[in-house]
C-alpha positions as CSV (number, residue, x, y, z in Angstrom):
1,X,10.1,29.7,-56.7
2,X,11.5,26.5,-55.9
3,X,10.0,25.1,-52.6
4,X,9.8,21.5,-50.8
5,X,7.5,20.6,-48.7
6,X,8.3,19.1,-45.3
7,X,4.7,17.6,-43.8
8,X,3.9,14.0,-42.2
9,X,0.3,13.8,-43.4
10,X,-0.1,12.9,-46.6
11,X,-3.5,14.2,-47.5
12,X,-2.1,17.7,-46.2
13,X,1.4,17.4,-48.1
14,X,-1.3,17.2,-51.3
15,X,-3.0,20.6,-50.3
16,X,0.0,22.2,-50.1
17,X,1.2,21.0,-53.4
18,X,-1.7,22.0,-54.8
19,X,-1.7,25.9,-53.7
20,X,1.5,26.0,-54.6
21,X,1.7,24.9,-58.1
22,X,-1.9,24.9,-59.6
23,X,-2.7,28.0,-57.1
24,X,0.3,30.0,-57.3
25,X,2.3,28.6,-60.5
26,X,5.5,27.8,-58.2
27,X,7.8,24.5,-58.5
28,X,7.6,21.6,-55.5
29,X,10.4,19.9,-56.5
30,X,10.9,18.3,-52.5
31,X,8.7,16.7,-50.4
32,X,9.3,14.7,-47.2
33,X,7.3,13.2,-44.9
34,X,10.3,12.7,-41.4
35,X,12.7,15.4,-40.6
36,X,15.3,12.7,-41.4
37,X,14.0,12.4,-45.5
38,X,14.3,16.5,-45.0
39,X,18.1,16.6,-44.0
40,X,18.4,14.3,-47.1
41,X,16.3,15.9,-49.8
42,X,16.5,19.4,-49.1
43,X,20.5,20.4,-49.8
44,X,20.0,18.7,-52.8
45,X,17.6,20.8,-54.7
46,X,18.1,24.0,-53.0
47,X,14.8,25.4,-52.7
48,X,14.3,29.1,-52.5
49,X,11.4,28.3,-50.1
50,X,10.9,26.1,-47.3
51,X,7.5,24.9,-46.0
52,X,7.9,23.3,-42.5
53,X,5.9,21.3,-40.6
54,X,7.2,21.6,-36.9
55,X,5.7,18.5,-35.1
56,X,7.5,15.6,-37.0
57,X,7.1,12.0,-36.6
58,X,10.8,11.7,-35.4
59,X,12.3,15.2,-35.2
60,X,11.1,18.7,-34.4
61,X,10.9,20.6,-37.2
62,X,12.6,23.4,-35.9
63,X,16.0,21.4,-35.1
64,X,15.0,19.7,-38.4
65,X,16.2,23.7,-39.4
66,X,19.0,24.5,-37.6
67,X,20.5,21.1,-38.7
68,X,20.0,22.7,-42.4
69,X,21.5,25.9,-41.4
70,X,24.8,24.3,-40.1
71,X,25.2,23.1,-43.7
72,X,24.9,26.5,-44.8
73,X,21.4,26.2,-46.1
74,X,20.0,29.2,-45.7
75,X,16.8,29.0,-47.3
76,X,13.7,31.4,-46.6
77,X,11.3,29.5,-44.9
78,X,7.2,29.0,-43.4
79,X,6.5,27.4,-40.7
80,X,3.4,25.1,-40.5
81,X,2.3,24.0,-37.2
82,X,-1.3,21.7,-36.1
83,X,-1.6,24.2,-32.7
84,X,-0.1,27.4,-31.5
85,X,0.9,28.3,-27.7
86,X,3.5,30.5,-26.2
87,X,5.8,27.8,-26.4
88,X,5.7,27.3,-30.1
89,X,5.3,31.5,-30.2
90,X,8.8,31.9,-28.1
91,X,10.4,29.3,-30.7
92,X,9.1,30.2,-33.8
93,X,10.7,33.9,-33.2
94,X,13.7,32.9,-32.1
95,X,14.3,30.8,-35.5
96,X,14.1,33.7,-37.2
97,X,11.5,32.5,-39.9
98,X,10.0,34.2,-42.5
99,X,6.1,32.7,-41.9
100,X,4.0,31.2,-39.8
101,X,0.8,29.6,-40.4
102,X,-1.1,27.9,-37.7
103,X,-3.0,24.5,-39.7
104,X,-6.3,24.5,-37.1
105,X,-7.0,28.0,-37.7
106,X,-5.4,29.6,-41.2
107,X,-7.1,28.9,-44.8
108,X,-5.6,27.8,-48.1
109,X,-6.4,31.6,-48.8
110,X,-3.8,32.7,-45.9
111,X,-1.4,29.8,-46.8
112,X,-1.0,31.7,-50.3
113,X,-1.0,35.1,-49.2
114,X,1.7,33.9,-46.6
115,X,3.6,32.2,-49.7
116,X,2.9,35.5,-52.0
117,X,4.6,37.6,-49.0
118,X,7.8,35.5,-48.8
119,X,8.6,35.4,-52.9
120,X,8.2,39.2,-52.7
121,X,10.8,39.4,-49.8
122,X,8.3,40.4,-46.8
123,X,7.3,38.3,-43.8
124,X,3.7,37.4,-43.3
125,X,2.3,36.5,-40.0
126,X,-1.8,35.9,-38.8
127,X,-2.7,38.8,-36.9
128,X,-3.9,36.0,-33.8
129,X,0.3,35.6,-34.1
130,X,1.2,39.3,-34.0
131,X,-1.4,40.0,-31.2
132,X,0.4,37.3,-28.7
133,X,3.5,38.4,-29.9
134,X,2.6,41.7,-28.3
135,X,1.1,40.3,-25.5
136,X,3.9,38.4,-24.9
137,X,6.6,40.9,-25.1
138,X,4.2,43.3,-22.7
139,X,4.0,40.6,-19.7
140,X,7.2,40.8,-17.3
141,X,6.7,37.6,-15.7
142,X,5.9,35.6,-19.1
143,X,8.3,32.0,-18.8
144,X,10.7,32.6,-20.7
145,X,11.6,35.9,-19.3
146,X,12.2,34.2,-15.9
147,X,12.8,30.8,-16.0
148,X,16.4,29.3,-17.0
149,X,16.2,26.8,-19.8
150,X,16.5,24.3,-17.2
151,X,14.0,25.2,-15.2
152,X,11.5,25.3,-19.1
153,X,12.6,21.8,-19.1
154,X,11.9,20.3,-15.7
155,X,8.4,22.0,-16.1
156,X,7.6,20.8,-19.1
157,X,8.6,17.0,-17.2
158,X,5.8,18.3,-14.5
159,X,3.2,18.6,-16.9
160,X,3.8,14.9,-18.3
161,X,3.2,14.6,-15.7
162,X,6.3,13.0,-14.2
163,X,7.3,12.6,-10.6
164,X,10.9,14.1,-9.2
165,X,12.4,11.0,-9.1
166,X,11.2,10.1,-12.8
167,X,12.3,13.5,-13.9
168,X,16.0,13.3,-12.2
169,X,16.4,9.5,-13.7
170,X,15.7,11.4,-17.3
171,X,18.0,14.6,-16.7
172,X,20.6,12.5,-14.6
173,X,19.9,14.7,-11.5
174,X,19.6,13.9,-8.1
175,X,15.6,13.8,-7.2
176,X,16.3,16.8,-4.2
177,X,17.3,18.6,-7.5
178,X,14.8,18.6,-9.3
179,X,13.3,19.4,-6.4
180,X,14.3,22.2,-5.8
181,X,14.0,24.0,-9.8
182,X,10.7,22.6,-9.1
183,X,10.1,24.9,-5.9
184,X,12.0,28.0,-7.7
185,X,9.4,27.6,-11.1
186,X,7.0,27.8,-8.4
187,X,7.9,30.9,-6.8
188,X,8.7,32.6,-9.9
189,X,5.5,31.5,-11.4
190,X,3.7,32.3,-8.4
191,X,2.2,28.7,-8.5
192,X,1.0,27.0,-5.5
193,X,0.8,23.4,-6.2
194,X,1.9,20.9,-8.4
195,X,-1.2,20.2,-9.9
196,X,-1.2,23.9,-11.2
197,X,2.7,23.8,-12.3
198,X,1.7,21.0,-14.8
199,X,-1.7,22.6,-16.1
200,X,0.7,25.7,-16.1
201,X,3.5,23.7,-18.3
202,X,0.2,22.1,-20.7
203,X,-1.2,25.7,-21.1
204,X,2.0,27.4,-22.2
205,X,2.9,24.3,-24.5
206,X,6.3,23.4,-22.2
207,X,4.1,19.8,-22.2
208,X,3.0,19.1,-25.6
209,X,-0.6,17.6,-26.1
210,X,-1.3,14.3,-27.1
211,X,0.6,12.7,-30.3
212,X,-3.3,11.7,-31.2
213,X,-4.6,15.5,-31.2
214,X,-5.2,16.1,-34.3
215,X,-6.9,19.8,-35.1
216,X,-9.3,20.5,-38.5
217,X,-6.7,20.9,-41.5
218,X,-7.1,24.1,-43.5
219,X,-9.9,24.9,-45.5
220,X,-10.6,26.6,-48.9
């Protein structure tokens, strides 16, 4: 296959290249290290593979894809990501992907089985994936089953955290507003606080952690 790879750290965009053309005998003939060099390189060499990293230095990888897909490049693609919550669970199945593997967890042994899976037409998920997956679809109340998009958004803000009024300067509401999504999250959540709306928000991934969390990198 041909495949680019889409990854911001360098010393990680080299294993990849590695298990995918020493390890697996497949072309990189793409890499990019911003979403922006991404929308540039990739409908240039149309790759039959896609290796995404989601958290980008300035886009998310996952609009980096739907910004591909509006110019009709609809290539098969695996997800890479440096942590794994519900959030990034409820996203990466809604982009219809063909892969996921989580970087602080998965090996370079996965990362090829996952690559293997995709050139033969299949899918290939971790079972840790698959197992929340289920959970998720089991649990009535999960957020995105009962709060509006919205609603995701203003409690993502809370988990900054922010404050009403900085929230409704951001998403050019009035602060009795946000206010009051804040108090419907709440009751739908069954949160009592705003202390626990925002460790809520950071548990689910709505707030995204720290730009300098940085988990292991796949091993051998």
């Amino acid at each position: 296959m041909k495949i680019v790879i889409v990854e911001d750290e360098r010393l990680f965009r080299d294993v990849l290249r590695k298990a995918c053309t020493a390890d697996l005998g497949h072309d990189v003939v793409g890499e990019a290290g911003t979403g922006k060099e991404a929308l540039a390189v990739v409908p240039t060499v149309h790759p039959d593979l896609l290796i995404l990293d989601i958290h980008l230095p300035d886009m998310d990888g996952l609009e980096v894809l739907k910004s591909l897909r509006r110019k009709r490049a609809l290539i098969r693609t695996l997800v890479i990501s440096s942590y794994f919550d519900e959030y990034t669970l409820c996203r990466i199945e809604q982009a219809a992907v063909q892969g996921f593997i989580d970087k602080s967890t998965n090996t370079v042994a996965e990362l090829s089985l996952a690559i293997t899976a995709i050139e033969g037409g299949s899918t290939y998920f971790p079972k840790p994936f698959t197992e929340a997956r289920r959970a998720h679809s089991r649990n009535p109340v999960a957020f995105d089953k009962v709060l509006t998009d919205r609603e995701q958004t203003i409690l993502g803000l809370v988990g900054e955290p922010l404050s009403d009024a900085e929230i409704a300067a951001q998403l050019k509401l009035s602060p009795e507003t946000v206010e009051k999504h804040r108090f419907n999250i709440m009751r739908k959540l069954g949160l009592r606080s705003r202390a626990e709306s925002a460790r809520f928000a950071r548990r689910c991934g709505l707030t995204p952690p720290p730009v300098a969390f940085r988990p292991r990198p796949l091993l051998d």
